[in-house]
Steps between C-alpha positions, in 0.01 A plus 500: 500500500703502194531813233473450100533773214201380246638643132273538254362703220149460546284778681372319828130523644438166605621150400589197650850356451417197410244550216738762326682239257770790520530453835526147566779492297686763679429310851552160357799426746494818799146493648351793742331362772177599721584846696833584262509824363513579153649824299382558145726682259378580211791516191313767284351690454684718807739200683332591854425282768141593541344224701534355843281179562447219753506202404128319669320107373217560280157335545610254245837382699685694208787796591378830381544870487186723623463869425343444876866371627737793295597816559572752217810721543434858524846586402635184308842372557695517143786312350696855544420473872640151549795554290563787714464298830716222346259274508599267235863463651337262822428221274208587228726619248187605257133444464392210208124426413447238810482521901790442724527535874690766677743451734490693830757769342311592196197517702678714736562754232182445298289575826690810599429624182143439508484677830673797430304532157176447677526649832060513485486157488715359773197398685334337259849326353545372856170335562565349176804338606359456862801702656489711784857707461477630815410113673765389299739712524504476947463110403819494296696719716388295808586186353863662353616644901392125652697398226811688529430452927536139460822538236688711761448236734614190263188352492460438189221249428245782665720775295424337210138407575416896546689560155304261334181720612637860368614357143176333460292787631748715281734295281702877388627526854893483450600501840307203543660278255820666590496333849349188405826470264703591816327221739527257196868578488540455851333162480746383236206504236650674260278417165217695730683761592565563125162461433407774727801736401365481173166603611614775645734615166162425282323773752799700481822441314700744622535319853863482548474285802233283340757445188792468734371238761382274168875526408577422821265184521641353103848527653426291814335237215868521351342657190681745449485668186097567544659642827749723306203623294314622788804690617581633189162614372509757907915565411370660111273741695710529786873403432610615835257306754755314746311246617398361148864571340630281842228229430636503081877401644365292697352288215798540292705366789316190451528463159882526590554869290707608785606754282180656414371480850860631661418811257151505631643501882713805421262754330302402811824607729557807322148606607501323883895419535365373850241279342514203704369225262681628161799522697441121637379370129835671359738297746299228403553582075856594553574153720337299194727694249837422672580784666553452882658812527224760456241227624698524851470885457162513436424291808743751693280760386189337614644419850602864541110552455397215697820365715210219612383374221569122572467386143737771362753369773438147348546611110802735563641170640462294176653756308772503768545134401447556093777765540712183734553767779336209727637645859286822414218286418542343824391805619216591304346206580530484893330872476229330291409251796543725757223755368317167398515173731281323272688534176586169353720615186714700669602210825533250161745722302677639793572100536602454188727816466662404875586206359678575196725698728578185702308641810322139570401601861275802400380341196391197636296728780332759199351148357384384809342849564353433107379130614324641787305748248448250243539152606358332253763661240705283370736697377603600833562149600729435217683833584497414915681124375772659257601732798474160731755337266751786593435462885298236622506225233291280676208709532510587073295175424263553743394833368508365153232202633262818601586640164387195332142440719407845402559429117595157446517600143729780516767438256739789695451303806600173317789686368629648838438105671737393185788783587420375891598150400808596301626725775498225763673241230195317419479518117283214460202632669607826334477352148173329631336797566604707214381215275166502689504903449634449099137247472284807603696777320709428225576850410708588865816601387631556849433100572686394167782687613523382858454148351813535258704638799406186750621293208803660387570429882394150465757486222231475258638725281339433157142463698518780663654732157133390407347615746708846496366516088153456588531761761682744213226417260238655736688775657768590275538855697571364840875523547485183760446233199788609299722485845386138559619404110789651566562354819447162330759580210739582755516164693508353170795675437360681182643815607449676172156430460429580898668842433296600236181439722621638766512829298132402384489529893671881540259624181172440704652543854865735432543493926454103502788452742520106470527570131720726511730301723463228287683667192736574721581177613475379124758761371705434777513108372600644161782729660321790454615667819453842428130477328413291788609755748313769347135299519629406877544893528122554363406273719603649775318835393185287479489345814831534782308310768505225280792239654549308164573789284789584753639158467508405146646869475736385757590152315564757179721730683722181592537360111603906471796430750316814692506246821462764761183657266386120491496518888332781613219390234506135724476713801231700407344201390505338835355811630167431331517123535747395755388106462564486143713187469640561164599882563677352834664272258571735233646782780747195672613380132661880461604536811742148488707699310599744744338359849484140529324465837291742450394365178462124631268685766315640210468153310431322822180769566408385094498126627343583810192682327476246199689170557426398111700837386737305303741822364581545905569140558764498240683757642558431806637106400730721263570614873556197623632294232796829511523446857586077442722584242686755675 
């Protein structure tokens, strides 16, 4: 049964609609049906609503109006009276010569009007409309509790089923839209759950939870800024409700304003400073920005709160590893999978992390522990082989193979079988692969450069400078391509050019120890001792586990004359790597000056560890060519 509002200036006995030429006009597109009811407003002379009528077929199969069907007001409603009630703000914004239907709002208001205006005529209003408000009324509530029953319990499909019943029986009932929205929402059908937030703002559109579950619902359909007006339109009214103001960062952490959200997060904190979630989204805004620092604090501050919180443990552990303190992230993470067996992440970066700091054992049994969560990830079979190639060699291909039969298209996993093949000497299938991987992917920076590095081995060195450009070209930011051109400059004994690169180098990465080495080693050709020794020295600061930096220091400290500087710098070297051939050889060359046996034991251990070391050979048939002579 639908509701119209007839306008009209004539004074109404009887007609019938359709032989009013008037009135065919005005219905010419929206047509009353059989059993609708129809209001008549008259425009003048006293812009009342003064009839009620039901619509019934005539004898002649034509729509019509009977004085028989109507109902006079006693009290007419007036324009004044539906101004007041704000009628014309639920969708009929005014009243134009014509008939239009009235949605269940406007009908809402129009009939309480009526009612209240005519409380004499209930009765006869309600035969009229055939409704029984008191049947209706137990029907609707019965319908809304089996409803709401069924919600409780997750059953939606019966939920909805009753719901359908009370907004039909009564299409103003908010809290049955409301939780049809919230079963849509469940159900991931968000359009309908808009729909039916909507319906509940048109009843009543000062529903905060209505408006805020509809923002809700346009940010899980990534559109955000008819989210942000949701959440703006309750935050003008109310600029301090949490839960919407948390919701607003939220969205502007997806649009990437991590400044606008981080100053969202903290007028939230000043009101709840133990506000778990703004605390959490602020880590997350202050992590994006840069700063480690207070993202590590804020993570302290939530693990003070909640010491097992298993993802906290996990984030405070890749801010650990932003900030490079990666033993403390160690940490972090084993916490994170002992409060949580199951979690993935945290066994794959504890991996990773173990690794950097040379800890192959543990790191090769966090990826395991990742494989067994995930084994179809093959990520975690590329990470398992890289740690093989460190301890069991023989086993890295193997796990690449599984790597490659769960994505055979994985260009990371064609990249990692290339480095495979070039750590075991084999740079033809290496260069096979990576031109394989450079078909599918053109744009892969990281194969372009491993390419022009197996060349320059291969001696290819004009090849493989082409290979380094192309790699430049596409990531002119990565420190690693500008190393490689150097590298190549250097063996072609361009030293000026290399040097200039290699600063290229220390302006993207300044702690690039190879670099940095590498100017060293260049200034020390030029006889640049002292300049030399200072980048050795920075070196040092960088990185003293590093055995290279304490060798070319040491090779420095001997073109100084500083021989006994030059061989605690050897020593130390050998400390880190005791089966470095050319630091043995380096460490007996100095000590021949002093200690001849002990320094033909040193260049003997040189020979012994790398027969090809041609700097050790030498010396010692100096040795022997002295001892002929003699």
């Amino acid at each position: 049964m639908k509701k119209w509002i007839l306008v009209t200036t004539k004074v109404l006995d009887w007609f019938s609609l359709e032989e009013e030429d008037e009135l065919v006009k005005l219905i010419k597109n929206d047509r009353p049906d059989p059993g609708d009811i129809v209001l008549v407003y008259k425009s003048s002379p006293h812009s009342t609503i003064e009839y009620i009528y039901k619509l019934k077929d005539s004898s002649y199969g034509k729509l019509t109006l009977r004085k028989e069907d109507r109902i006079k007001f006693e009290n007419p409603p007036s324009f004044q009276d539906l101004k007041g009630e704000k009628f014309f703000e639920k969708g009929i914004k005014g009243f134009r010569k014509g008939i239009v239907e009235l949605n269940p709002v406007s009908w809402k208001i129009l009939k309480g009007i009526i009612q209240r205006k005519n409380p004499s005529q209930l009765k006869k209003i309600n035969q009229l409309l055939n409704e029984d408000e008191t049947t209706d009324d137990s029907e609707v509530k019965n319908y809304y509790k089996r409803g709401l029953a069924c919600f409780e319990y997750g059953n939606y499909p019966e939920s909805l089923k009753y719901l359908d019943k009370v907004t039909k029986l009564d299409p103003t009932c908010p809290k049955a839209h409301y939780h049809k929205g919230e079963i849509f929402e469940n159900i991931s059908n968000l359009f309908s759950a808009i729909h039916c937030y909507n319906k509940v703002l048109d009843i009543d559109s000062n529903c905060i939870n209505a408006l805020h579950r509809k923002g809700i619902c346009f940010r899980i359909l990534n559109k955000i800024d008819e989210s942000n007006n949701c959440f703006d339109e309750i935050l003008d009214k109310d600029p301090f409700n949490l839960p919407v103001l948390l919701d607003k960062g939220f969205n502007l952490l997806t649009l990437k304003d991590h400044e606008g959200a981080l100053s969202i997060f903290q007028e939230i904190l000043k009101v709840e400073p133990e506000n778990l979630d703004a605390l959490r989204s602020q880590a997350k805004c202050q992590k994006a920005m840069g700063n480690y620092s207070r993202a590590r604090q804020t993570y302290e501050r939530i693990l003070k709160l909640n010491p097992k919180d298993a993802d906290s443990w996990y984030y405070h552990g890749s801010t650990l590893v932003k900030d490079k303190k990666l033993s403390e992230a160690v940490l972090s993470y084993k916490k994170c999978v002992e409060l949580d067996k199951n979690h993935y992440e945290s066994f794959y970066n504890l991996g990773n992390v173990l690794f950097k700091l040379n800890e192959y054992k543990r790191s090769l049994e966090a990826f395991e522990s990742a494989i067994e969560l995930s084994p179809l990830s093959a990520e975690a079979w590329i990470c398992k082989s890289k740690v093989q190639e460190m301890v069991e060699p023989e086993k890295a291909e193997e796990s690449l193979e599984k790597a490659l039969q769960i994505d055979p298209k994985n260009v990371e996993v064609l990249y990692s079988q290339a480095k495979h093949f070039k750590a075991q000497n084999n740079r033809e299938k290496a260069l096979g692969v990576l031109n394989n991987l450079l078909e599918m992917k053109s744009h892969f920076p990281k194969a372009w450069l491993l390419k022009g590095e197996i060349l320059m081995e291969e001696g290819e060195y004009a090849n493989a400078l082409e290979s380094l450009e192309f790699a430049i070209e596409m990531d002119p930011e990565n420190p690693l391509t500008w190393l490689g051109k150097a590298e190549i400059l250097k063996m072609t004994e361009k030293f000026a050019e290399s040097h200039l690169y290699y600063d290229k180098v220390l302006q993207l990465d300044p702690e690039n120890v190879k670099a940095i080495l590498e100017i060293a080693n260049i200034l020390g050709i030029k006889g640049k001792y002292q300049e030399a020794l200072k980048f050795c020295e920075n070196a040092v600061k960088i990185n003293p586990e590093h055995y290279d930096i304490w060798n070319v220091q040491g090779m420095i400290l001997r073109c100084l004359d500083r021989a006994e500087d030059a061989l605690n710098c050897f020593n130390k070297s050998l400390k880190l790597n005791p089966d470095s051939s050319e630091v043995w050889s380096n460490k007996g060359s100095i000590l021949m000056e002093n200690n001849i046996d002990e320094g033909m034991n040193c260049l003997k251990r040189a020979l012994e560890l790398d027969p090809l070391n041609t700097h050790a050979r030498l010396e010692l048939k100096k040795i022997e060519d002295s001892d002929l002579n003699g």
